[in-house]
TORRO-188332 format. One line per 5 residues: number of its first residue (from 0); for each residue x, y, z of N, C-alpha, C. Coordinates in steps of 0.02 Angstrom, whole numbers, plus 50000, padded with zeros to 5 digits. Example, Ala and Ser with C-alpha at 12.3 -4.5 7.8 and 13.67 -1.06 7.14 Angstrom:
% TORRO-188332
0 = 50660:49716:50390:50615:49775:50390:50660:49835:50390 ~ 50642:49888:50354:50684:49947:50357:50645:50002:50394
END
This chain:
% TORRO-188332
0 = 48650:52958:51018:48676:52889:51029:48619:52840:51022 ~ 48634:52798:50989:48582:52738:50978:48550:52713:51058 ~ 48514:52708:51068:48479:52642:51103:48528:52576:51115 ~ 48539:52579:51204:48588:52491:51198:48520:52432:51229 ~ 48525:52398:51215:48489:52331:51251:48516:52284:51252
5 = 48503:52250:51303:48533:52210:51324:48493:52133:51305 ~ 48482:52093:51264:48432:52055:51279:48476:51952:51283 ~ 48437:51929:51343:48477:51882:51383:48411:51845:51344 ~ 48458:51807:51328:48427:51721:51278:48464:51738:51210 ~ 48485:51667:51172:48507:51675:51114:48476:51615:51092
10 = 48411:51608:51108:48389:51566:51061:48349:51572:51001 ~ 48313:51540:50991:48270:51570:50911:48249:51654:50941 ~ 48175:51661:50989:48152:51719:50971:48204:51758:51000 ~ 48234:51738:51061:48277:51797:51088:48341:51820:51034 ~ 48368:51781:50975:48407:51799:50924:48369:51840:50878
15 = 48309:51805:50866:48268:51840:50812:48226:51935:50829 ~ 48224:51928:50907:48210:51970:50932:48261:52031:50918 ~ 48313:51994:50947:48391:52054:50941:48405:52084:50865 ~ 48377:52027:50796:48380:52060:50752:48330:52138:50722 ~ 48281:52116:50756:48229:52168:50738:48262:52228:50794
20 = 48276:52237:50839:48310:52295:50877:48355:52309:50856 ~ 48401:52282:50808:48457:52311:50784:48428:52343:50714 ~ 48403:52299:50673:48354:52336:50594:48337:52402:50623 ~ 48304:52397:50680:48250:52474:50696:48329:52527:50730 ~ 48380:52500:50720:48448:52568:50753:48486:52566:50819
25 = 48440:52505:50850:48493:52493:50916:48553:52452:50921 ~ 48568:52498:50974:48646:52427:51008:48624:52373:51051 ~ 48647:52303:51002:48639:52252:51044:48671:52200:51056 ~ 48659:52185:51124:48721:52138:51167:48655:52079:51169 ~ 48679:52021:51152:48661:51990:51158:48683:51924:51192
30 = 48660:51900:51255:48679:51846:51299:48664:51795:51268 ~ 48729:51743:51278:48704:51671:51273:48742:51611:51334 ~ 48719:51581:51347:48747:51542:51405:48795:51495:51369 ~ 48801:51470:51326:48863:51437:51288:48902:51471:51259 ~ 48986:51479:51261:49031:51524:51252:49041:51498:51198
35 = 49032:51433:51161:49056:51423:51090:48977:51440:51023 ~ 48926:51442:51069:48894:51450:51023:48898:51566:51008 ~ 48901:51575:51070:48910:51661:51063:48993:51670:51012 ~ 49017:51627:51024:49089:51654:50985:49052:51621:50909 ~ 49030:51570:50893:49013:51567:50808:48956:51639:50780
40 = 48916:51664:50858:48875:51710:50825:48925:51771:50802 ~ 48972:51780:50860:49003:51842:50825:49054:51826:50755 ~ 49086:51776:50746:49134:51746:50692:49105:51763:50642 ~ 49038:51720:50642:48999:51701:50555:48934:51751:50549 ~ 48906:51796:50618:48845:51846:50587:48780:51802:50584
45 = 48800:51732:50620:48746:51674:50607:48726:51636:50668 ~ 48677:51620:50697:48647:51572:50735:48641:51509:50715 ~ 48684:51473:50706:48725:51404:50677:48623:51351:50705 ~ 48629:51364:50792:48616:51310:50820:48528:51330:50809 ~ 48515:51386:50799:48448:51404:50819:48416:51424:50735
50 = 48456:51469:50689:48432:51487:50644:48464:51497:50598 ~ 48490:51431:50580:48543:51403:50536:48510:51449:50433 ~ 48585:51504:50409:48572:51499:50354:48544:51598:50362 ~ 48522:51613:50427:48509:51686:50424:48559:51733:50449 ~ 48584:51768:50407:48654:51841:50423:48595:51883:50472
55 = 48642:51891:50529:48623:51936:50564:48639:52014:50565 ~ 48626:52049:50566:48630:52133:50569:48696:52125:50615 ~ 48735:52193:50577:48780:52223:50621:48795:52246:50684 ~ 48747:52284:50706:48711:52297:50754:48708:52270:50814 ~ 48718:52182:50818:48720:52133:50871:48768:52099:50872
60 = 48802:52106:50956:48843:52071:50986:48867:52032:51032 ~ 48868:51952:51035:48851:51910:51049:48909:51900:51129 ~ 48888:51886:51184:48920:51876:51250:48900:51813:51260 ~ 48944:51787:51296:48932:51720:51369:48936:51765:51438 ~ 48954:51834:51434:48970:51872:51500:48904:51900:51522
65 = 48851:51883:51571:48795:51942:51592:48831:52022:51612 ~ 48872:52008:51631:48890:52095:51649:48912:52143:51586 ~ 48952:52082:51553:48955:52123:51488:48879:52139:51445 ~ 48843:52115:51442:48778:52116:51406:48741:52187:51446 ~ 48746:52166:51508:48704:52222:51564:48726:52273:51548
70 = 48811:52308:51551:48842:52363:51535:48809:52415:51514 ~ 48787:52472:51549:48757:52516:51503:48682:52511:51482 ~ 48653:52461:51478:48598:52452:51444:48533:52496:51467 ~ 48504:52523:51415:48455:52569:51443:48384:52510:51452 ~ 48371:52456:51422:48313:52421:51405:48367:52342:51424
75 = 48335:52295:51446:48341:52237:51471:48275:52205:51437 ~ 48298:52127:51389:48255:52094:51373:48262:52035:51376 ~ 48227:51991:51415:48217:51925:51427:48178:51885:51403 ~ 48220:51818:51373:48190:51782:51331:48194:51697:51356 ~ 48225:51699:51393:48239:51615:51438:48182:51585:51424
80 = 48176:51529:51455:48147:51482:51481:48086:51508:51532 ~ 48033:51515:51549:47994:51530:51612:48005:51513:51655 ~ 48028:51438:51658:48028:51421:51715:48098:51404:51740 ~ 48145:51442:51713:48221:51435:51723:48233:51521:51762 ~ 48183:51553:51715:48163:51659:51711:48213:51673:51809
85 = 48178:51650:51857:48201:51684:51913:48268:51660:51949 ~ 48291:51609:51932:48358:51561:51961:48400:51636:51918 ~ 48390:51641:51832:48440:51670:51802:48425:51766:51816 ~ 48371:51779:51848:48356:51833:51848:48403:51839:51924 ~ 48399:51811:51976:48452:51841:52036:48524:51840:52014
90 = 48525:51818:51977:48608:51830:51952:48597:51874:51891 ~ 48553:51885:51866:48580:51962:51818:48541:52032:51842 ~ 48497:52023:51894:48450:52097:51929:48534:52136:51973 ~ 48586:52093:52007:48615:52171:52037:48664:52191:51973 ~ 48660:52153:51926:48689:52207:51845:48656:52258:51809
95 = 48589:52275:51829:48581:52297:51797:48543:52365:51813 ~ 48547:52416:51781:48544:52485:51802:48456:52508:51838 ~ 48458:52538:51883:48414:52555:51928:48359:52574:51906 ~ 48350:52622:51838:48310:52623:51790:48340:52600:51725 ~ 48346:52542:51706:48325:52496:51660:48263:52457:51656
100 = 48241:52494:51583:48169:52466:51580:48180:52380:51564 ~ 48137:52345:51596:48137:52271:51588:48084:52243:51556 ~ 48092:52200:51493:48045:52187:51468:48031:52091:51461 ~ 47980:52062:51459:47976:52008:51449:47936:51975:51370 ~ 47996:51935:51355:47950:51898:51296:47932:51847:51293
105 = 47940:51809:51377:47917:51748:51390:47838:51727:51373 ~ 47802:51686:51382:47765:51660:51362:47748:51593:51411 ~ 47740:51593:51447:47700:51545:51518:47703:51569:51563 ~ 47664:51529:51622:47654:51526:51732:47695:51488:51740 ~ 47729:51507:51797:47773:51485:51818:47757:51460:51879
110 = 47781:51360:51866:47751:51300:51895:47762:51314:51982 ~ 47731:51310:52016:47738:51269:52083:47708:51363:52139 ~ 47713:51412:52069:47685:51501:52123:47635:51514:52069 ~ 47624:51493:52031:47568:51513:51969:47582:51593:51965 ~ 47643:51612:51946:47659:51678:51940:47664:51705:51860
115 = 47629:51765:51824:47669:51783:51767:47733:51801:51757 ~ 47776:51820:51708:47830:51828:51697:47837:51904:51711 ~ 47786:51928:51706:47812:52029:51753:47804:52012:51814 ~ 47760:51973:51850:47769:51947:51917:47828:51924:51954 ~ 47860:51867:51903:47906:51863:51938:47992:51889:51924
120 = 47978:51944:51867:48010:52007:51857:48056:52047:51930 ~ 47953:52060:51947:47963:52120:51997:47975:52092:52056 ~ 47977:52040:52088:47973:51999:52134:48049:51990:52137 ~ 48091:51973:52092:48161:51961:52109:48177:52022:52097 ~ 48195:52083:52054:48212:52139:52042:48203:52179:52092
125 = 48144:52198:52116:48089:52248:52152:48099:52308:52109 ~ 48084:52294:52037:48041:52378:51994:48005:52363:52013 ~ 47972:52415:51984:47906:52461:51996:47853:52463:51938 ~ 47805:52437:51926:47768:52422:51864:47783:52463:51809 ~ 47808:52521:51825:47824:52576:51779:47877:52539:51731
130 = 47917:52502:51761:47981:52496:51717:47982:52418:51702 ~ 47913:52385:51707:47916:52317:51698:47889:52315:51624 ~ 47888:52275:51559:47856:52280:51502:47844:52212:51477 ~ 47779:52196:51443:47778:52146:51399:47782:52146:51325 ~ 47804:52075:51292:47787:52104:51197:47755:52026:51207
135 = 47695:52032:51157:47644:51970:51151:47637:52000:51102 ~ 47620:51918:51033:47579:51925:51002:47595:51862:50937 ~ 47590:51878:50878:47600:51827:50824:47663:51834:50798 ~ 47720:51801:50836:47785:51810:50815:47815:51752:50822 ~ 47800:51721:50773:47856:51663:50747:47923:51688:50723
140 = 47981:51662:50761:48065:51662:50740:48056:51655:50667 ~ 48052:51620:50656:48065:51575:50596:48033:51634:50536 ~ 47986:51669:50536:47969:51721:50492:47984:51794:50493 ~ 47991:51805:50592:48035:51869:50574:48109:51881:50575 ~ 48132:51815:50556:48210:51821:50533:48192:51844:50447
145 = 48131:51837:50441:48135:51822:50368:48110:51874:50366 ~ 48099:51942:50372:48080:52001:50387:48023:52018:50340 ~ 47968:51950:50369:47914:51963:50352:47857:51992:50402 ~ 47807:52050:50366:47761:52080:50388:47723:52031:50454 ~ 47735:52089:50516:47714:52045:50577:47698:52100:50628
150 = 47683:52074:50676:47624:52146:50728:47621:52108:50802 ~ 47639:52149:50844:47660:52131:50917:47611:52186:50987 ~ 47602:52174:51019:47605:52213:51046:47608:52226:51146 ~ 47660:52277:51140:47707:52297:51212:47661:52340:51255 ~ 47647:52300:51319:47619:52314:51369:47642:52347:51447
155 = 47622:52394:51454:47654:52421:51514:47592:52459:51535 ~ 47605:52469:51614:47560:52505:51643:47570:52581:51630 ~ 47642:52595:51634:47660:52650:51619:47644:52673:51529 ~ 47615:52696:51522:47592:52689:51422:47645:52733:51389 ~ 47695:52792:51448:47770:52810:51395:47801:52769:51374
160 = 47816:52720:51469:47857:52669:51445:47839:52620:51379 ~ 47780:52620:51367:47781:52585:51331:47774:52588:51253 ~ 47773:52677:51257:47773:52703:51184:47851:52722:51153 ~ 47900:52715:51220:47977:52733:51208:48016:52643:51183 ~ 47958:52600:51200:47993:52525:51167:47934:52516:51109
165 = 47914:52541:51109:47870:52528:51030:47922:52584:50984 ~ 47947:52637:50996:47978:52652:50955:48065:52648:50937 ~ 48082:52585:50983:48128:52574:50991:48146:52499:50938 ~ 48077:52477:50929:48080:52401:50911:48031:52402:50827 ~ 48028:52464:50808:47968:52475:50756:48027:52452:50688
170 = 48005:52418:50662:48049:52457:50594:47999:52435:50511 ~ 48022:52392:50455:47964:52411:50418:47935:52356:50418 ~ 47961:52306:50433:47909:52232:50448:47898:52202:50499 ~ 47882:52253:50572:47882:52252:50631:47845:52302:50647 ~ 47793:52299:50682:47741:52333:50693:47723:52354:50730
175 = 47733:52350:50811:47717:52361:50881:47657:52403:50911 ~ 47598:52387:50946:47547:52428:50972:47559:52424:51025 ~ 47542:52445:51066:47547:52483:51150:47465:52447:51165 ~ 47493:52460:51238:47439:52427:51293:47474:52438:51344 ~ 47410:52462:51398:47433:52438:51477:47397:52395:51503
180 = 47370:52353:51461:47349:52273:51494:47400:52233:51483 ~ 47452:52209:51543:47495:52142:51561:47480:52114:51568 ~ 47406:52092:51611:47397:52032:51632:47351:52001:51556 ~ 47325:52014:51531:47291:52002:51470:47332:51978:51419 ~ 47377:52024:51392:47443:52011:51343:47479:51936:51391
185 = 47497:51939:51467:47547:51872:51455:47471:51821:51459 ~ 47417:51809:51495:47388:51765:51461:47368:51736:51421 ~ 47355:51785:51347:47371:51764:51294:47421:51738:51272 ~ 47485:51746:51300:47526:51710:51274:47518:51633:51301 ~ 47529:51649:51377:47525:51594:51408:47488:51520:51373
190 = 47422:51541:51389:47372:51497:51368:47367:51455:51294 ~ 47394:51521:51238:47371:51494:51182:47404:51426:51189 ~ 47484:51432:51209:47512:51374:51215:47508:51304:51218 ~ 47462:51338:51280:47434:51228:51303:47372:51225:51234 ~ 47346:51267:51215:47297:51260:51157:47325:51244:51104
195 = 47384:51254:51085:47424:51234:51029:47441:51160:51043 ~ 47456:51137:51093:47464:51087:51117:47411:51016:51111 ~ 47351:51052:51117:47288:51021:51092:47284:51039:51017 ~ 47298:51073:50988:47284:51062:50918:47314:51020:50882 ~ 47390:51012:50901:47447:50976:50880:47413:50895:50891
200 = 47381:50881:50968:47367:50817:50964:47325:50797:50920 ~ 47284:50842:50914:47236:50812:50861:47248:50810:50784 ~ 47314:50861:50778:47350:50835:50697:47371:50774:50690 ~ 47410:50774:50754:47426:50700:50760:47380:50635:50754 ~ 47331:50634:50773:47290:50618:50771:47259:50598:50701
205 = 47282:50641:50652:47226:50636:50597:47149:50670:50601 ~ 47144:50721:50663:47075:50729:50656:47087:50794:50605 ~ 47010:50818:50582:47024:50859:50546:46998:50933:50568 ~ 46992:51001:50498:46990:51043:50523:46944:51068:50565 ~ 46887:51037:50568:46837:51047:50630:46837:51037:50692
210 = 46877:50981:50695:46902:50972:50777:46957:51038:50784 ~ 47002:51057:50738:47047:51107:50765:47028:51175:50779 ~ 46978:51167:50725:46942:51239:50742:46886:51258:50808 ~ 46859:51208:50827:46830:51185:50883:46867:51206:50944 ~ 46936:51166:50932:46972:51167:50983:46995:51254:50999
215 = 47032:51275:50941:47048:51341:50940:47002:51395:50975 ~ 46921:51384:50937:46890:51450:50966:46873:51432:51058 ~ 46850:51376:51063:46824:51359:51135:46908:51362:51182 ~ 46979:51367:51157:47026:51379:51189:47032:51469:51194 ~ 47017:51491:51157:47026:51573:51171:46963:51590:51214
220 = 46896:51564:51219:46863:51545:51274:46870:51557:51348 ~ 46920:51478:51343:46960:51483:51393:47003:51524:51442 ~ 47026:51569:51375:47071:51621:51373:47058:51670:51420 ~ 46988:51699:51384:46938:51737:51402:46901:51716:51482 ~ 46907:51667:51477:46885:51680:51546:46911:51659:51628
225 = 46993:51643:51598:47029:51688:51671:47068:51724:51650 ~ 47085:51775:51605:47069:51835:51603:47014:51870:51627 ~ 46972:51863:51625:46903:51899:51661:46905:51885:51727 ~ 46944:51845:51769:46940:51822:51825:46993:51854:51877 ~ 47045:51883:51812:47111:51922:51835:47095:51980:51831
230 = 47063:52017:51781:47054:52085:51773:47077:52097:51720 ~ 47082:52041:51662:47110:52069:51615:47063:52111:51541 ~ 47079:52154:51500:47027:52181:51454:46989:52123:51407 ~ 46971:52127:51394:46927:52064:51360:46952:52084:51275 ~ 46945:52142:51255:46973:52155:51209:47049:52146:51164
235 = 47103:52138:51232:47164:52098:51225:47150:52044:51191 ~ 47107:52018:51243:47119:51926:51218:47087:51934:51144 ~ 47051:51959:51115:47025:51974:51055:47043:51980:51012 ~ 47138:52017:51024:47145:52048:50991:47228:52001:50986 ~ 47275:52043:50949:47340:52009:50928:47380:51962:50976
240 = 47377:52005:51043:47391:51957:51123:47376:51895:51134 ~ 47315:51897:51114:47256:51818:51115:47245:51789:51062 ~ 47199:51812:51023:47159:51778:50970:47228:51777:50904 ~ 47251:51811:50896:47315:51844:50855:47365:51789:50860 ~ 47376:51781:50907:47454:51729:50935:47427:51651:50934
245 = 47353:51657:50954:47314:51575:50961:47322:51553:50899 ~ 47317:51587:50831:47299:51565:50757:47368:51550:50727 ~ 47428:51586:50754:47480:51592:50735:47522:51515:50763 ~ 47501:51495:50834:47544:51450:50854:47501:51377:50854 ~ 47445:51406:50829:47408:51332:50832:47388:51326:50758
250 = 47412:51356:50724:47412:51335:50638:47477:51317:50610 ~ 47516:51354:50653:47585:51360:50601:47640:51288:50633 ~ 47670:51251:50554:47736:51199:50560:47770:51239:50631 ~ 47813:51294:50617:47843:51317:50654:47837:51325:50733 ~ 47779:51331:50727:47765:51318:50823:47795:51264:50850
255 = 47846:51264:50889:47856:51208:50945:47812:51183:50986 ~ 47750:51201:50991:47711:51192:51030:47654:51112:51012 ~ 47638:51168:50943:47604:51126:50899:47646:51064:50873 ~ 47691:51085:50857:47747:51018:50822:47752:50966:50906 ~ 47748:50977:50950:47759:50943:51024:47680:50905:51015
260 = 47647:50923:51008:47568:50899:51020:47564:50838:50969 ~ 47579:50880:50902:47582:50821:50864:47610:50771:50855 ~ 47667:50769:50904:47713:50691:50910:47674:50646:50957 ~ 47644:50695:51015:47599:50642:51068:47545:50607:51025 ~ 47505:50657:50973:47446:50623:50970:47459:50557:50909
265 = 47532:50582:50872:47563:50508:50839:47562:50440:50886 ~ 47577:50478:50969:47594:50406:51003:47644:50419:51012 ~ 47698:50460:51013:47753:50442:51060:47759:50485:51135 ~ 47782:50467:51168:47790:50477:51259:47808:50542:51261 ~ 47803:50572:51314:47841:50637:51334:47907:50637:51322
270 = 47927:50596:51376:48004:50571:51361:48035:50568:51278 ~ 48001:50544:51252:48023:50512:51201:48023:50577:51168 ~ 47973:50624:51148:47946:50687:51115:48020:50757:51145 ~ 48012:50729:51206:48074:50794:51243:48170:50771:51206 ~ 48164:50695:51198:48216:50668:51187:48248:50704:51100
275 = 48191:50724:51069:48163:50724:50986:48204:50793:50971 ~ 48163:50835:51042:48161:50923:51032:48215:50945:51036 ~ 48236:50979:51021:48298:51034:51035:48268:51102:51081 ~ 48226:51114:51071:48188:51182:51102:48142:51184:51143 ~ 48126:51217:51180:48086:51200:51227:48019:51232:51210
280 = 47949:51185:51225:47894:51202:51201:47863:51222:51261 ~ 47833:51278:51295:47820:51317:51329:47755:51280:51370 ~ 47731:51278:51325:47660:51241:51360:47657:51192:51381 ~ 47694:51141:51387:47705:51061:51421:47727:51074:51491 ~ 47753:51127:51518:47763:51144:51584:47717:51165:51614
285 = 47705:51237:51565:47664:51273:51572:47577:51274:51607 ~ 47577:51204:51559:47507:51191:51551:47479:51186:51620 ~ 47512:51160:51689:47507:51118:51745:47499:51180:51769 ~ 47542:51244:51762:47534:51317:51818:47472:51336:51761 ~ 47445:51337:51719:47417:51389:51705:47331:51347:51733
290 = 47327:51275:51743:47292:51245:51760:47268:51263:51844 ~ 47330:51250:51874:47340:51292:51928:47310:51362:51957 ~ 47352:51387:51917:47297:51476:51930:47212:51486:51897 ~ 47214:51447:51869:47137:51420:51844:47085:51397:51922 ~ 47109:51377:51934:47083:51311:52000:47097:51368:52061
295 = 47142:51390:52071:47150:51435:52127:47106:51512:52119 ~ 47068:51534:52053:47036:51561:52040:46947:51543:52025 ~ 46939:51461:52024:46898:51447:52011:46855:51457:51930 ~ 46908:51440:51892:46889:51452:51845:46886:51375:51799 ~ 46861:51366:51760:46832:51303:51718:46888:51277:51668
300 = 46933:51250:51635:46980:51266:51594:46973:51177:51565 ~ 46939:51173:51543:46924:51088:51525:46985:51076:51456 ~ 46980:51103:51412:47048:51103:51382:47114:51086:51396 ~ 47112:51151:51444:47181:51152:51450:47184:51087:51511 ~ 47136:51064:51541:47150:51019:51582:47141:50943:51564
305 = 47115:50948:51492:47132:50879:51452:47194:50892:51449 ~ 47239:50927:51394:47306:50921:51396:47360:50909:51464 ~ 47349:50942:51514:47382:50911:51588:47370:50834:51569 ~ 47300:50821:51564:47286:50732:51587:47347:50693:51520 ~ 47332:50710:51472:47376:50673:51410:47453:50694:51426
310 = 47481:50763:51423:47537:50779:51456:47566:50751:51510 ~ 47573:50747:51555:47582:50732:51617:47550:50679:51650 ~ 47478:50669:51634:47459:50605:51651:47443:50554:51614 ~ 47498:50531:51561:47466:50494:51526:47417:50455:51496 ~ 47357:50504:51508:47309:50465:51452:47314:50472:51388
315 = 47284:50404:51350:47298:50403:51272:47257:50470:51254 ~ 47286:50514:51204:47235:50565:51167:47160:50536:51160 ~ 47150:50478:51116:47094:50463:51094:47075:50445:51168 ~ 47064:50429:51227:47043:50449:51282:46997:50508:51285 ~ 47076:50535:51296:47047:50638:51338:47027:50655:51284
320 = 47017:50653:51201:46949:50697:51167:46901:50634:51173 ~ 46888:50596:51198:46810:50546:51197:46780:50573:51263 ~ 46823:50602:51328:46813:50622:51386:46811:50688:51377 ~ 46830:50730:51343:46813:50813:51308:46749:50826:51299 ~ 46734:50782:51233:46664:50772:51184:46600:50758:51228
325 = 46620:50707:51288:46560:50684:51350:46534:50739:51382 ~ 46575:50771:51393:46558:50841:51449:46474:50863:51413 ~ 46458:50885:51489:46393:50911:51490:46366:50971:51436 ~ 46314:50951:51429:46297:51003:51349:46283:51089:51381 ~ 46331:51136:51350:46331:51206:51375:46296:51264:51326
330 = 46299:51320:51352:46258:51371:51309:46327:51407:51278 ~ 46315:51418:51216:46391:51451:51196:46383:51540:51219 ~ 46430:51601:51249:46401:51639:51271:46468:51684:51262 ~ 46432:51759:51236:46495:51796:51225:46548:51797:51274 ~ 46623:51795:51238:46685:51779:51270:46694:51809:51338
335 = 46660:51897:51326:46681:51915:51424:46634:51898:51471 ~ 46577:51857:51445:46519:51814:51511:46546:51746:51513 ~ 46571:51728:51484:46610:51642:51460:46630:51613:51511 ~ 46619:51608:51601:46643:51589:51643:46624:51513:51652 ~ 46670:51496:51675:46649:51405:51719:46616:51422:51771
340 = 46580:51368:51790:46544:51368:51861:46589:51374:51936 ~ 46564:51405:51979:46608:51437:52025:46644:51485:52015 ~ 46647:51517:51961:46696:51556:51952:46669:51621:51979 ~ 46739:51665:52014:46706:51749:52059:46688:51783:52024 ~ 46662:51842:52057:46654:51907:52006:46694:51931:51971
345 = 46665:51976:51902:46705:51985:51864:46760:52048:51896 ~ 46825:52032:51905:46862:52097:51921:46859:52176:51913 ~ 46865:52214:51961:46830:52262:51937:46896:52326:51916 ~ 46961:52265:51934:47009:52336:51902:47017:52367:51829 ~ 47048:52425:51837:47044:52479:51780:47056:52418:51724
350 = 46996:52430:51669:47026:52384:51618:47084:52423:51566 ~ 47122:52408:51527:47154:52415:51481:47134:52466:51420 ~ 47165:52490:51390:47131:52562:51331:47102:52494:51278 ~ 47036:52568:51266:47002:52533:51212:47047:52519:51139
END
């Protein structure tokens, strides 16, 4: 019998997601919280609202029901909102089976507990790290609908669990590597975000590729060093989790992230930018918890804490990079010594496979 999953979001990646699990042979139920947009997915084989113009695989079948989606499911995958993730997680955790592996493809901290998304997994659920999973890495919707060559990779502490969803989700333009670094994989996701966010302003902006590239490497930096503060492998962030997903969402049209940055640094308002979007760009929330667990760790995050100031506190861009550029002159220093001042010792838990 095929593989069922269950995966709750029907938006870009969580549709685009469900297609690659069905290509690789599974059954999939796929949740959506609007009953007219789940009835056009099953009618037309199409995501009208999210990914207008792509036939979806056979394979996937579209609900407004969580219990119907939960039914059975050996694997649970969540794709929401972060910061919507635990309101919708107590109403679908008593659906779902006792060992069902749970996986997250979120991508931010979650504002006001500075929690990751397996954090606050296990926190409403109560699994057991064994059955909690992440997928990070360079996966734009928009290209793997288009079932172009792309590479992810699913994190669990448990490394079966996480070799039984790598081979659940593999197929020929989908690539999946294993890891039991979580906390590494969602910071990379996390972070690149608000970094995309800064790159975008400065498209906007008109600056050019030196400022972005600037921005890019001294943001995986960043990356790097609360990860090092968490315990995360240094090699993650290095690698497709981090450095992988940073190039992907802070280069590419397709990023919401980047496309969000670049309307601010045009000059228009939050408001005005949120009014624009249809989708939600991860790092404009984000940016404030991941700033957060930065500060509650003592870690340095000048980046990401220009974007809070332009985000949220409206300063003009050309401001916060004239107030960037001022900062005190530093020694540049390999990524796993890369700490801010004050920052603790380096963690000494088990790091992650080489």
């Amino acid at each position: 019998m095929p593989t069922r999953i269950a995966v709750f979001g029907a938006g870009s990646w969580g549709t685009a997601f469900a297609m690659v699990l069905a290509d690789a042979g599974c059954e999939v139920s796929l949740w959506g919280r609007r009953p007219e947009l789940v009835s056009a997915i099953n009618a037309t084989s199409t995501n009208r609202d999210y990914l207008p113009g792509v036939t979806l695989p056979s394979g996937i079948t579209a609900t407004a029901d969580a219990a119907t989606a939960a039914a059975g499911a050996d694997i649970a995958v969540f794709t929401v909102s972060s910061q919507v993730l635990r309101a919708c997680l107590a109403e679908w955790a008593p659906l779902l089976g006792r060992d069902t592996v749970l996986v997250s493809l979120m991508k931010g901290v979650e504002l006001g507990t500075t929690r990751r998304m397996s954090e606050v997994v296990a926190e409403v659920t109560g699994a057991g790290p064994d059955r909690i999973a992440v997928i990070s890495g360079p996966n734009l919707a928009g290209e793997i609908v288009r079932r172009q060559p792309a590479a992810a990779v699913i994190a669990c502490p448990d490394m079966s669990a996480a070799q039984r969803l790598q081979t659940v989700c593999r197929t020929r333009y989908f690539r999946p590597y294993t890891s039991t670094d979580v906390i590494g994989c969602e910071l990379g996701g996390a972070v690149k975000n608000v970094i995309a966010l800064a790159v975008g302003i400065a498209d906007g902006m008109g600056l050019g590729d030196n400022t972005k590239a600037s921005l890019m490497t001294r943001g995986l930096a960043e990356t790097a060093r609360l990860g090092q503060a968490l315990g995360a492998d240094p090699h993650t962030i290095a690698g497709l989790a981090g450095m992988g997903d940073l190039i992907a969402t802070c280069s590419s049209p397709l990023s919401r992230n980047h496309t969000f940055g670049a309307a601010l640094g045009r000059g228009l308002t939050l408001d005005e930018v949120r009014a624009a979007t249809r989708q939600t760009a991860e790092g404009v929330t984000s940016s404030e918890a991941v700033l957060a667990l930065a500060r509650c760790h003592g870690v340095d995050l000048p980046i990401t804490e220009t974007v809070v100031s332009v985000v949220h506190g409206g300063k003009p861009p050309r401001e916060a990079v004239e107030a960037l550029m001022a900062r005190s002159a530093k020694r540049e220093l390999p990524l796993k010594h890369d700490r801010g001042p004050g920052s603790p010792p380096p963690s000494r838990s088990a790091p992650g496979p080489r």
